[in-house]
C-alpha positions in Angstrom: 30.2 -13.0 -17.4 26.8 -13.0 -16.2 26.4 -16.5 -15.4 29.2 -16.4 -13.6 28.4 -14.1 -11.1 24.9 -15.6 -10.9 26.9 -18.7 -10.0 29.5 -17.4 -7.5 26.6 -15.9 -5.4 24.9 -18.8 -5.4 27.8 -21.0 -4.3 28.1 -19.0 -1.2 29.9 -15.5 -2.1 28.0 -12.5 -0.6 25.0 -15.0 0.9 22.9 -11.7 1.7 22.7 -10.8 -2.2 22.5 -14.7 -3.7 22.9 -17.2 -1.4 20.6 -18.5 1.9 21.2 -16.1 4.8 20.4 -17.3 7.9 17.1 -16.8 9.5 15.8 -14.7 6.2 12.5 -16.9 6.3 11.6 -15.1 9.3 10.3 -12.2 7.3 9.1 -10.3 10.5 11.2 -11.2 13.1 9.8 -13.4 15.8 6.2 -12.0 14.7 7.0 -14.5 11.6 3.8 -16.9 11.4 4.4 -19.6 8.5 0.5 -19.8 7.2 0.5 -20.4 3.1 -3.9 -20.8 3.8 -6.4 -18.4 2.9 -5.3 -16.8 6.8 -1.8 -16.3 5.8 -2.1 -12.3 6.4 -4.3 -12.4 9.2 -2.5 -13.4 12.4 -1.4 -12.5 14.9 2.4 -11.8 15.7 3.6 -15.2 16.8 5.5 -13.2 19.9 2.4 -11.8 21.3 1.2 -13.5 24.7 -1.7 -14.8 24.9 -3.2 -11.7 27.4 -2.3 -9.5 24.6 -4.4 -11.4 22.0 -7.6 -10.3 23.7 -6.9 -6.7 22.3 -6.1 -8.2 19.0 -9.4 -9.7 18.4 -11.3 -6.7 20.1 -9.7 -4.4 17.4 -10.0 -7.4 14.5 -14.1 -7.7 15.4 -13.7 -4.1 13.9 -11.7 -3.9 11.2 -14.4 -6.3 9.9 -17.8 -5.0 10.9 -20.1 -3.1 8.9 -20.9 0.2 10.1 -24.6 1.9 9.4 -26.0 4.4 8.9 -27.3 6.8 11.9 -29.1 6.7 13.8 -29.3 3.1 14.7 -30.0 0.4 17.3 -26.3 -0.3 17.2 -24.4 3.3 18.7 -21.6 1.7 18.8 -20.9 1.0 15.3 -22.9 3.8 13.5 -22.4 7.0 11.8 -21.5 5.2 8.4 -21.4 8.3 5.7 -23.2 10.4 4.4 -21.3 8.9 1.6 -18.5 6.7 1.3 -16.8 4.0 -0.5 -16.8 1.2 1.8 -18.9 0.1 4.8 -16.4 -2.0 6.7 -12.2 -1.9 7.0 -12.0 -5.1 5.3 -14.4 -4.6 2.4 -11.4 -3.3 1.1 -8.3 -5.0 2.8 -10.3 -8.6 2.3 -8.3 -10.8 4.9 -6.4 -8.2 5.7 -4.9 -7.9 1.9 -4.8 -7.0 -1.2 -7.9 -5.1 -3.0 -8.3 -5.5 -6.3 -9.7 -3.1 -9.7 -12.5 -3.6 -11.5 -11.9 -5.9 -14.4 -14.1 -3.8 -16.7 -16.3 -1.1 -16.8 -19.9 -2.9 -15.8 -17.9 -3.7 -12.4 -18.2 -0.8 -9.8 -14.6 -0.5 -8.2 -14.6 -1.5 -4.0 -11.1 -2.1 -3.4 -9.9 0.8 -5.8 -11.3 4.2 -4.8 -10.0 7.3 -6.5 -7.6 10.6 -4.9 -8.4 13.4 -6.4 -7.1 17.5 -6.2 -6.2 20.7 -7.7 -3.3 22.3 -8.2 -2.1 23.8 -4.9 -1.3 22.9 -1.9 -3.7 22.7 1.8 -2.5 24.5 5.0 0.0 21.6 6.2 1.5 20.9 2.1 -0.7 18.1 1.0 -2.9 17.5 -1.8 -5.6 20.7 -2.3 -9.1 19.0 -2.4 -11.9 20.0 -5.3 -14.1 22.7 -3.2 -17.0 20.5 -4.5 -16.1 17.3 -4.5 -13.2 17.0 -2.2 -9.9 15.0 -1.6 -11.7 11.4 -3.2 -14.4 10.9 -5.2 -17.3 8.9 -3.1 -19.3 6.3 -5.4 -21.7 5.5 -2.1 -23.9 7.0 0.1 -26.6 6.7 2.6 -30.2 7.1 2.2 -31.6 10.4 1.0 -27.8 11.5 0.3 -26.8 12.1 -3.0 -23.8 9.9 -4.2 -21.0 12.2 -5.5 -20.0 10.2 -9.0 -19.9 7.2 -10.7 -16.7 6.0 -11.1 -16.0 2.6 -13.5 -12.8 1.6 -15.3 -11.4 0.7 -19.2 -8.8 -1.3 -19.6 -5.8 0.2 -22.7 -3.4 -2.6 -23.8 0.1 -1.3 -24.4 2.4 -3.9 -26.9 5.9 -4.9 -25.5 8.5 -7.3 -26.6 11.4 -9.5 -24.3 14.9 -9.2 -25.4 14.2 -12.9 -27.0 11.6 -11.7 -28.9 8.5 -13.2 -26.7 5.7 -10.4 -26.9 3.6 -9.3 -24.1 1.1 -6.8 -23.2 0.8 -4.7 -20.4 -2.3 -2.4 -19.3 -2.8 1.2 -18.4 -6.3 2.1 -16.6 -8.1 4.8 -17.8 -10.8 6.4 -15.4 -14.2 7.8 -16.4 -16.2 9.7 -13.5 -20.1 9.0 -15.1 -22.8 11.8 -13.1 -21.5 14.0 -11.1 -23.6 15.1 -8.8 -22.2 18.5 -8.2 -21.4 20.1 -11.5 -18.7 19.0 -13.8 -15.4 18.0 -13.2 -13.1 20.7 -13.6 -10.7 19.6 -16.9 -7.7 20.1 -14.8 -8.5 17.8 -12.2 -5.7 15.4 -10.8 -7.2 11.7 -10.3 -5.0 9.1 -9.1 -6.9 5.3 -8.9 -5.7 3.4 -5.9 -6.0 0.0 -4.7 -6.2 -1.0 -1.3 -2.7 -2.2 0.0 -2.0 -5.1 2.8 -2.0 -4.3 6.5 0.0 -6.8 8.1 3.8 -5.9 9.7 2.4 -2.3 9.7 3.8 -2.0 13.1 7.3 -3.5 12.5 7.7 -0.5 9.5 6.8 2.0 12.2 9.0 0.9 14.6 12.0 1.7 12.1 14.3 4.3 13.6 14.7 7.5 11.1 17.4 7.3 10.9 17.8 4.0 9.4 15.1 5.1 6.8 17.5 7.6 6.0 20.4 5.2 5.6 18.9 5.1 1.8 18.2 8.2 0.9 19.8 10.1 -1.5 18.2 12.7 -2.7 20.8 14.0 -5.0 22.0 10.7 -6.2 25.5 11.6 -4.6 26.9 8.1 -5.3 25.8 8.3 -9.3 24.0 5.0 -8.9 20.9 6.3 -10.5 18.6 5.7 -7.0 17.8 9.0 -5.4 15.6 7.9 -3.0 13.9 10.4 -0.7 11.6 10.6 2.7 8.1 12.2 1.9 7.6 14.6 5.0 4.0 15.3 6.0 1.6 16.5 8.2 1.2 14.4 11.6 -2.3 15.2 13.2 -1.1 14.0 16.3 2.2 15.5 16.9 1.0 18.8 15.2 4.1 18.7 13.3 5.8 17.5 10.0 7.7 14.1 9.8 8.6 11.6 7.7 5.5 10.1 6.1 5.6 6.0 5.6 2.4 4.6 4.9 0.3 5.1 1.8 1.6 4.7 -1.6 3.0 8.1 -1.4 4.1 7.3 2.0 1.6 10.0 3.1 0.7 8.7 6.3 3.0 9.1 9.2 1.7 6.4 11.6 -0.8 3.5 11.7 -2.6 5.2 14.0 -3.1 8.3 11.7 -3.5 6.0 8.6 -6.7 4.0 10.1 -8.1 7.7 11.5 -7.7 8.7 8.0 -9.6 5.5 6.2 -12.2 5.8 8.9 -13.2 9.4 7.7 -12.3 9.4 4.1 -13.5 5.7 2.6 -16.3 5.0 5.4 -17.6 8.7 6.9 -16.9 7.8 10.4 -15.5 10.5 12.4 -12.6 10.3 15.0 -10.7 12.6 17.5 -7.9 12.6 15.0 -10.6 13.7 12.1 -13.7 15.1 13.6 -15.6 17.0 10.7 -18.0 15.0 8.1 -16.5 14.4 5.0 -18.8 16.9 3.2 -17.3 19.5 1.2 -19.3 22.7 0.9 -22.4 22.7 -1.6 -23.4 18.9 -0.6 -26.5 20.3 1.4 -28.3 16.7 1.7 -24.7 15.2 2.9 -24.7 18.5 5.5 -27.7 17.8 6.7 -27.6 14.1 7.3 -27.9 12.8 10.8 -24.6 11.6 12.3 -23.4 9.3 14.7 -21.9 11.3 17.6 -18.9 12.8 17.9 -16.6 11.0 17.8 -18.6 8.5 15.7 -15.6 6.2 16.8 -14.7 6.7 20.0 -10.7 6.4 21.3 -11.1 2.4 22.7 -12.5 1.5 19.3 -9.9 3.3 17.5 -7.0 2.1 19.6 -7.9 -1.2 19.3 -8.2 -1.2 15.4 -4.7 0.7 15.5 -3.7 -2.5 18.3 -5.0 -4.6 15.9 -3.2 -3.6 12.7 0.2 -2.9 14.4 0.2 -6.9 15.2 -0.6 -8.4 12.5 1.9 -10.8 11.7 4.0 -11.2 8.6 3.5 -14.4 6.5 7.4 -16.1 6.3 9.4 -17.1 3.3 8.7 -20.6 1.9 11.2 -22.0 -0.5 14.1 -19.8 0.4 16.9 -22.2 -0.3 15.1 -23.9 -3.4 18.3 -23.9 -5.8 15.3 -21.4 -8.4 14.8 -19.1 -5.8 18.2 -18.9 -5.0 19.0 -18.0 -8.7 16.1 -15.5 -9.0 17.7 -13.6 -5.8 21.1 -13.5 -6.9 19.2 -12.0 -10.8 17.2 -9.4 -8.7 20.2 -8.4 -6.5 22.3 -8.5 -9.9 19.7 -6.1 -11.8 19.6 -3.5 -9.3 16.2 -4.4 -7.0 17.2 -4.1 -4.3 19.0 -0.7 -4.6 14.8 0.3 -3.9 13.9 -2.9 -2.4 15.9 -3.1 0.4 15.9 -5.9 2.0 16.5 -6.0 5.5 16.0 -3.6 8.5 16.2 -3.5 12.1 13.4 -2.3 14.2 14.0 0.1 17.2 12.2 1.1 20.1 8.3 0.8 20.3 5.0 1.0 22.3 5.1 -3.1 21.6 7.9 -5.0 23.1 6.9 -7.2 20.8 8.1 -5.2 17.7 11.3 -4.1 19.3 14.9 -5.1 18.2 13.2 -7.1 15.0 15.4 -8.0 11.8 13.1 -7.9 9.4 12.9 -8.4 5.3 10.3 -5.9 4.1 12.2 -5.6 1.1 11.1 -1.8 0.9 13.3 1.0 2.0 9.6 3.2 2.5 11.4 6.2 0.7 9.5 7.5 -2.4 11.6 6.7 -6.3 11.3 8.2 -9.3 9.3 5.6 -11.5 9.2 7.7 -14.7 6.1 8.7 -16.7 4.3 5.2 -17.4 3.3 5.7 -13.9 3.1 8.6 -13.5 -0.8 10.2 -11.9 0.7 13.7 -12.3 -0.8 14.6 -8.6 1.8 16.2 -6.6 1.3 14.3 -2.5 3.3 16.4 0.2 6.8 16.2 -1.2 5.7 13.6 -3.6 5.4 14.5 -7.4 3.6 12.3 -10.0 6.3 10.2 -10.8 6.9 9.4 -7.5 6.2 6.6 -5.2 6.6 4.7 -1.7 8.7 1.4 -2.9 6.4 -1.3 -1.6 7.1 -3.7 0.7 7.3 -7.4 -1.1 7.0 -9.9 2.1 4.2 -11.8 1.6 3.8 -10.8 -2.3 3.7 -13.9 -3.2 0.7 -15.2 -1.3 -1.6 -12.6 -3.1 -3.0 -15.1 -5.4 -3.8 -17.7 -2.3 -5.6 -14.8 0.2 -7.3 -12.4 -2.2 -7.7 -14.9 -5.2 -6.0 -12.2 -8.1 -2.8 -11.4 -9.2 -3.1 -7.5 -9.6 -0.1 -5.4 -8.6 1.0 -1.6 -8.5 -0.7 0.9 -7.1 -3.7 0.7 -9.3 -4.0 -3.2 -9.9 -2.9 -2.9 -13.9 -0.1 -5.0 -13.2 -1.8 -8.6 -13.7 1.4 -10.6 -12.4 4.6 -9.8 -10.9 6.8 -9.8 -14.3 4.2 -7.0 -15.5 4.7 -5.7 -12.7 8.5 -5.1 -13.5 7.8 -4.1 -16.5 5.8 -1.0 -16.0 9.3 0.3 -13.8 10.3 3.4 -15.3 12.6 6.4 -14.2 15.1 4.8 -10.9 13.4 1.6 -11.8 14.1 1.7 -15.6 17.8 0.1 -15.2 15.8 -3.0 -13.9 13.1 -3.5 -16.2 15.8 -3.1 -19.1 17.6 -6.0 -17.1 14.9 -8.1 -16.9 14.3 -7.5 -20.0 17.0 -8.8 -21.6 16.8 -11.8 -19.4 16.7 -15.4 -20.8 13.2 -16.7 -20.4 14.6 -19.2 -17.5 16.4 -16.4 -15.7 13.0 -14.5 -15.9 11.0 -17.1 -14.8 13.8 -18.0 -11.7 13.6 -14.2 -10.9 9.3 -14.1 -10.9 9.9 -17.4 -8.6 12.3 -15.5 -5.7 9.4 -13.4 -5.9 7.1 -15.8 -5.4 8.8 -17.1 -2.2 8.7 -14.0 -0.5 
């Protein structure tokens, strides 16, 4: 009976779950660039005129400069630290992508840093910071400042077995934090390793209306589908208020604009008007008394323009889409309940961009946070967020990560090393689906892994 359906949809019936539907290649609108190079994630939206790329390269001449440390010849671009986990916007987001763990534990982490808290919550309802160490632990620092821990990562193997029999083996992470320079790590600590996500179409997800985000949510899983999707509502800096957060793997960030602020101060030191106060929590006397960069250490014009600059980067498009595979694998992914989380369409509303505006897009991510059971669970509570819970991710351009950022490490902590590992660490509102796929042939999986691919 399967088959069957699998069939139907892929001889027309219900195009938007198996078959082609029109114009789906354009997976950001007309900001859609078709790029399968090294570049594929860093250009810019196709619909911007050409005046408007000026501002674009401005603000991408910062994402990947290197800030020092103060003071320095170069005012413009110091103030790096006291300590820090990267140097530059794109040590982390290489080409504007994915970052990637450590494969072992001789390899310090760059594109993984690590969140860390206490129980509790801070004034607005987020995460309560360590009073020693802070909200993330720093493994860098500048000169004559001490470094706040060393953090490395083992790899656990965890046994599975396919429906068919065909073994595989996933793998969990499992942090150690080696000298800490400011006393021991409380045993209650929460630590949650993340890897640094992809920043192009950031601006098409903030131009979603609210109300289309809330098209998907249902909180008390009213319709007995087993998806209870819900907003995360946090603090915006800007606004002074509380709104629906959706960047961040606990979509934790409200806007882009608050998301780069955020990097800038907590992965790289530099102050903002958003964040003005060093990152140095009380006790680090050396990181107190270290000479700064100004304040702002990144003034407004530098911070728009990375924020211009991130908002307009455009969205790699579909290749493949109407491959009779592909075509398959969608009609199997809409069949074993993906895209109940990974939604695949929206249309953008009003923006600051005309560009953005009025945009059907395929993010194939409903930004609402999902229940994905204990496997993946970092037991750290984030706003609304509990452990189990996370932002779905968007999946346009997933299958290029191999081609721009050379790896094939998924989830929010890179353990996944493919996509069909990926699957299989779903647990919770996801668990329905990994059972599915599961139970899958080995040519359904494999037409399922290659949708995926084509995205």
């Amino acid at each position: 009976m399967r088959r069957l359906v699998v069939l139907l949809l892929l001889a027309g019936c219900g195009a938007g779950a198996g078959g082609y539907e029109v114009g789906e290649e354009l997976s950001g609108g007309e900001t859609t660039v078709f790029d399968v190079t090294r570049e594929a994630y860093s250009r810019a939206a196709r619909n911007l005129s050409q005046e408007r790329r000026d501002p674009f390269f401005v603000g991408n001449a910062f994402f990947n400069r290197n800030w020092v440390a103060a003071p320095s010849s170069t005012t413009g671009v110091d103030g790096l630290g006291p300590t820090f986990n990267a140097t530059s916007c794109s040590a982390c987001h290489f080409k504007d992508g994915r970052g990637a763990p450590p494969i072992g534990p001789d390899e310090k982490p760059l594109g993984l840093l690590v969140r860390i808290s206490i129980a509790g919550q801070d004034a607005h309802g987020g995460p309560l910071g360590e009073a020693r160490y802070g909200g993330q632990l720093q493994n860098g620092a500048i000169r004559g400042v001490a470094v706040e821990a060393d953090v490395r990562v083992h790899w656990e193997e965890v046994p599975g077995q396919y429906g068919d029999g065909e073994a595989y083996s996933l793998r969990r992470p499992i942090i150690e934090v080696r000298d800490p320079a400011f006393g021991a790590l409380p045993e209650d600590l929460l630590m949650s390793p993340r890897v640094a996500p992809a920043v192009f179409g950031l601006g098409l997800l903030e131009a979603i209306d609210e109300a289309v985000l809330l098209e998907s949510a249902d909180e008390g899983d009213a319709d007995g589908d087993g998806i209870s999707g819900r907003p995360n509502r946090v603090w915006d800096v800007e606004k002074q208020g509380v709104v629906i957060g959706r960047f961040g793997w606990k979509a934790n960030q409200p806007s882009v604009n608050q998301q780069n602020a955020g990097a800038f101060n907590g992965d790289m030191g530099i102050t903002s008007a958003l964040f003005p106060e060093e990152n140095c929590p009380a006790g680090q006397d050396t990181c107190l008394g270290a000479p700064n960069g100004g304040g702002p250490e990144i003034d407004a014009a530098k911070l728009e323009a990375v924020t211009f600059y991130a908002r307009t980067l455009a969205v790699p498009g579909r290749r493949d889409q109407q491959d009779e595979v592909v075509l398959q694998g969608k009609a199997l992914f809409h069949e074993a309940g993906c895209a109940s989380c990974h939604r695949p369409s929206m249309v953008t509303a009003a923006s600051s961009l005309p560009e953005l505006e009025g945009q059907t897009i395929y993010p194939y991510s409903d930004l609402l946070l999902h229940d994905m059971g204990g496997g993946l669970s970092d037991r750290r509570p984030d706003y609304l967020a509990d452990g189990n819970e996370w932002r779905t991710p968007p999946l346009w351009g997933v299958g290029l990560v191999p081609t721009v950022n050379r790896h094939s490490n998924y989830l929010h902590d890179g353990r996944a090393r493919g996509l069909a590992e990926a699957i299989l660490w779903h647990g919770g509102e996801g668990g329905p689906s990994r059972v599915a796929f599961e139970a899958m042939p080995a040519s359904d999986r494999a037409a399922l892994i290659r949708f995926l691919e084509s995205l």
